[in-house]
C-alpha positions as CSV (number, residue, x, y, z in Angstrom):
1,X,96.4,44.0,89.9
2,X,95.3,43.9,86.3
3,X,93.1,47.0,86.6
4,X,96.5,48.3,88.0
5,X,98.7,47.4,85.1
6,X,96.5,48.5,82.9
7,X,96.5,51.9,84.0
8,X,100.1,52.0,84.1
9,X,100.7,50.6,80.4
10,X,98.2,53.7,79.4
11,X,99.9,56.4,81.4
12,X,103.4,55.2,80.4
13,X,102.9,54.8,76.6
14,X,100.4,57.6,75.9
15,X,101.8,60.6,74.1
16,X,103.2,63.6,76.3
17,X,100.8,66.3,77.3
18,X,102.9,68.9,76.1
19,X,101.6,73.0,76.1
20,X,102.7,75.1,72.8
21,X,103.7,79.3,73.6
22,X,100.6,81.4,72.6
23,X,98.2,78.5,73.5
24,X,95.2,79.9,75.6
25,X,93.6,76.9,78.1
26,X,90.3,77.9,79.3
27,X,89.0,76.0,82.2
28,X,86.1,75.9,84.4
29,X,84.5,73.7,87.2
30,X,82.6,73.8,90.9
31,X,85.0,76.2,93.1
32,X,84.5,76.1,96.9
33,X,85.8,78.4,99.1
34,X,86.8,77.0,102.2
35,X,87.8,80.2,104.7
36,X,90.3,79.7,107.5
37,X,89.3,82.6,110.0
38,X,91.0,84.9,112.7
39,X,89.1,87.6,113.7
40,X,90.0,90.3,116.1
41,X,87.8,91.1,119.5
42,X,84.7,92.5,118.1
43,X,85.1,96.4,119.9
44,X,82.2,98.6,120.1
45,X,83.2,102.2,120.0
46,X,86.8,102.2,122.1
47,X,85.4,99.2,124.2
48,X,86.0,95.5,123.4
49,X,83.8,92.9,123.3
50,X,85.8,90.7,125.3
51,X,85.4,86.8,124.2
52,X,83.7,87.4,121.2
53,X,84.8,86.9,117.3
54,X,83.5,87.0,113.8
55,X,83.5,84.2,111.4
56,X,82.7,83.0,107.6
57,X,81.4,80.3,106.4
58,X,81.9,78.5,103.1
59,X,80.7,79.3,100.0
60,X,80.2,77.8,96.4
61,X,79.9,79.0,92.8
62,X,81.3,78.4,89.0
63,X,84.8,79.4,88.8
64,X,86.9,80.1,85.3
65,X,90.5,80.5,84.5
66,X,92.0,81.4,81.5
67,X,95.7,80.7,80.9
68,X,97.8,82.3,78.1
69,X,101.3,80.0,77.8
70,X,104.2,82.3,77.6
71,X,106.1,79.2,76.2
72,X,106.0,75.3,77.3
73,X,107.2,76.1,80.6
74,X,105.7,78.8,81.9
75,X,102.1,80.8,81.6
76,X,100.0,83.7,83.1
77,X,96.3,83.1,84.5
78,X,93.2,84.6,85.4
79,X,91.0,83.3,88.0
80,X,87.5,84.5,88.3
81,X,84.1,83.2,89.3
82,X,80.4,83.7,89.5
83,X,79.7,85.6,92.9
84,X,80.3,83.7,95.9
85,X,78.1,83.8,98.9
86,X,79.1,83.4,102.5
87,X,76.7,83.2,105.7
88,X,78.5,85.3,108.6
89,X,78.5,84.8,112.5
90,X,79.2,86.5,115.6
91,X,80.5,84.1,119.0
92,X,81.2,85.1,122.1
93,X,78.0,86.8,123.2
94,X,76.1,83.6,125.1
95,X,75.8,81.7,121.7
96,X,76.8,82.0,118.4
97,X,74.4,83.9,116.7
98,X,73.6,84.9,112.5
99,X,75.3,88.2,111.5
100,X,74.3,88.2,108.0
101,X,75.9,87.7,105.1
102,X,77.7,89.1,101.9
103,X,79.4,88.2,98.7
104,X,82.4,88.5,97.2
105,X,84.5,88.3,93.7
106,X,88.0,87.7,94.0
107,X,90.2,87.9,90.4
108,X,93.3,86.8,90.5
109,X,96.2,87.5,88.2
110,X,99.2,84.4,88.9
111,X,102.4,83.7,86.9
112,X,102.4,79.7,86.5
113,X,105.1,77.2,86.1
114,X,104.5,73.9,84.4
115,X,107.5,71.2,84.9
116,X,108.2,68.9,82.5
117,X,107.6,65.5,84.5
118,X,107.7,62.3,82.2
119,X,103.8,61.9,83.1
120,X,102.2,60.7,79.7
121,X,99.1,62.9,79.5
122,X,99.4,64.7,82.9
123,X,100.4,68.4,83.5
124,X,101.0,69.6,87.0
125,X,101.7,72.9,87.8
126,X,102.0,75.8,90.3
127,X,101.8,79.4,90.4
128,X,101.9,82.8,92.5
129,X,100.2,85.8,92.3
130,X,97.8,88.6,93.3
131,X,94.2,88.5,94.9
132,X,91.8,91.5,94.8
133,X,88.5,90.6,96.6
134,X,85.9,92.8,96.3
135,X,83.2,92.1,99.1
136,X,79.2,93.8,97.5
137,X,75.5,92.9,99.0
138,X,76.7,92.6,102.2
139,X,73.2,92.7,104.6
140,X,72.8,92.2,108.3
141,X,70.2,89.3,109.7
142,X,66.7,89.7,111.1
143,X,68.1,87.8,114.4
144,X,71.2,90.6,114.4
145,X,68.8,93.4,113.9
146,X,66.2,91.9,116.9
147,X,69.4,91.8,118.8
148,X,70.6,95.3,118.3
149,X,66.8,96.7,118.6
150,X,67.3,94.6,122.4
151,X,70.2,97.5,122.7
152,X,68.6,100.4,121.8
153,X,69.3,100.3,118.0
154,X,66.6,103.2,116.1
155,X,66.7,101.3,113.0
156,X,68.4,98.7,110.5
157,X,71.8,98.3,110.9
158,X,74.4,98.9,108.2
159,X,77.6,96.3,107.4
160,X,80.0,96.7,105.4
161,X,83.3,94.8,104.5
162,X,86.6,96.4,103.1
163,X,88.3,95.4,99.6
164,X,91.4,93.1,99.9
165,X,94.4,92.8,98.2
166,X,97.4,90.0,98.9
167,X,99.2,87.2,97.5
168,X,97.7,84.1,96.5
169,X,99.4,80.9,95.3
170,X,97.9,77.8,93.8
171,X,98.8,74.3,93.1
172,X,96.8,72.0,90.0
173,X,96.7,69.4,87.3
174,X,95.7,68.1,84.1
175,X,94.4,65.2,83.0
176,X,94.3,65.2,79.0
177,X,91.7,62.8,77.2
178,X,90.5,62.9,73.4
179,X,92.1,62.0,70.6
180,X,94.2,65.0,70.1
181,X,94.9,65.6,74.0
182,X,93.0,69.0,73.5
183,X,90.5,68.1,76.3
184,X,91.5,68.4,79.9
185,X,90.2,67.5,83.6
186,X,91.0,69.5,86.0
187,X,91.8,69.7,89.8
188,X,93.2,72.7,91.1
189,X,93.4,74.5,94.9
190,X,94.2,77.9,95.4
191,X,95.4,80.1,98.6
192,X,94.4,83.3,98.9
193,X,95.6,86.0,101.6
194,X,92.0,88.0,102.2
195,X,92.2,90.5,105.6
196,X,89.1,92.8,105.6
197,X,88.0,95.6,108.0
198,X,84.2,94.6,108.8
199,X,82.2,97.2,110.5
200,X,78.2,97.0,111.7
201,X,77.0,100.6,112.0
202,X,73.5,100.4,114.6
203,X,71.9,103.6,114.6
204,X,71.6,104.9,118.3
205,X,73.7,102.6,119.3
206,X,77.4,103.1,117.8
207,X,79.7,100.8,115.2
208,X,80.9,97.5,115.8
209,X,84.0,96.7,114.0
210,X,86.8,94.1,113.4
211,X,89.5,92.8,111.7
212,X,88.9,89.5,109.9
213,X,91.6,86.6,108.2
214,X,89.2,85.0,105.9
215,X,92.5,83.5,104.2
216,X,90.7,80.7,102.5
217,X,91.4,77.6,100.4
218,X,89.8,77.2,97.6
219,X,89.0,73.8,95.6
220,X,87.9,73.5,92.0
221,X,87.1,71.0,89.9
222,X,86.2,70.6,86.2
223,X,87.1,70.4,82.6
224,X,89.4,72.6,80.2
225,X,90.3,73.0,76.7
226,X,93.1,74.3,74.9
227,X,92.8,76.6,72.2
């Protein structure tokens, strides 16, 4: 209880964390993308694969946003990251078996809003925005190539995933500390609407394709500064 009233005494009578137009807040941290698949039936040619579906797992890597403050209210960010990687799988065909995998970049441009909450050096905020993924390095498995070469494949197969663009919203907050309240940690979680067209081109044998949700959430947390 004293821990506890502590706390509150420091929250309640520490200055206001309040952002200045024209400041830039820089901030970086672990990101994890957490996707939240649909895939369509996996067809081959004009014939579906009846059962089966295509999934992606989650990935990690060092994520960075910069935020420009239009004034104290609102601001504009950019989210981007060091490539993420993601392990891909195929179900439906007896078991769940190794596709490959591929990596992706997805910058992302939101308009934020920061209300003014009487929270003594905290600053939640939220924003919306636009996601472009781009989707690079994708490469298929030696356990899908054995399993195409079982179907008559006459080489390595080929994947590739399509580009996305959609909306993406987030939701974070700052913790200030230091002596000037310049310092920041940070906890933010974005959602991001990502629909790419994945196709697996097997020589001699045809193209597999489908449409995947990936639609992920994605977590970060680290430390800022503001400039």
């Amino acid at each position: 209880m004293r821990f506890l009233a502590v706390l509150a005494t420091v929250f309640l009578t520490a200055p206001a964390l309040a952002y200045q137009p024209g400041e830039v807040i820089l901030r970086s941290g672990a990101a994890t993308v957490s996707p939240d698949v649909s895939s369509s039936t996996l067809s081959l040619g004009d014939t579906e694969l009846a059962g089966t579906a295509a999934d992606v797992d989650d990935g990690s890597a060092m994520g960075i946003t910069a935020t420009l403050m239009l004034n104290n209210r609102w601001g504009v960010e950019l989210v981007a990251a060091s490539p993420f990687s993601h392990d891909l799988s195929v179900s439906g065909l007896g078991e769940t078996f190794d596709l490959g995998e591929a990596t992706h970049l997805p910058p992302t441009l939101l308009l934020q809003y920061y209300p003014d909450l009487p929270l003594a050096g905290v600053q939640p905020y939220v924003g919306l925005g636009v996601n472009y993924t781009i989707f690079f390095e994708e490469e298929v498995s030696r356990e899908a190539n054995d399993l195409f070469a079982g179907l008559g494949a006459s080489g390595g197969a080929d994947l590739t995933l399509g580009d996305s663009v959609g909306l993406a919203a987030e939701a974070g907050v700052d913790f200030a500390f230091g002596a000037d309240q310049r310092w920041l940690f940070n906890v933010a979680v974005w959602w991001m609407d990502i629909d790419t067209d994945a196709e697996v081109k097997v020589p001699g044998v045809g193209s597999i394709r489908a449409d995947v949700e990936v639609d992920p959430l994605v977590y970060m947390a680290g430390i800022g500064y503001r400039f």
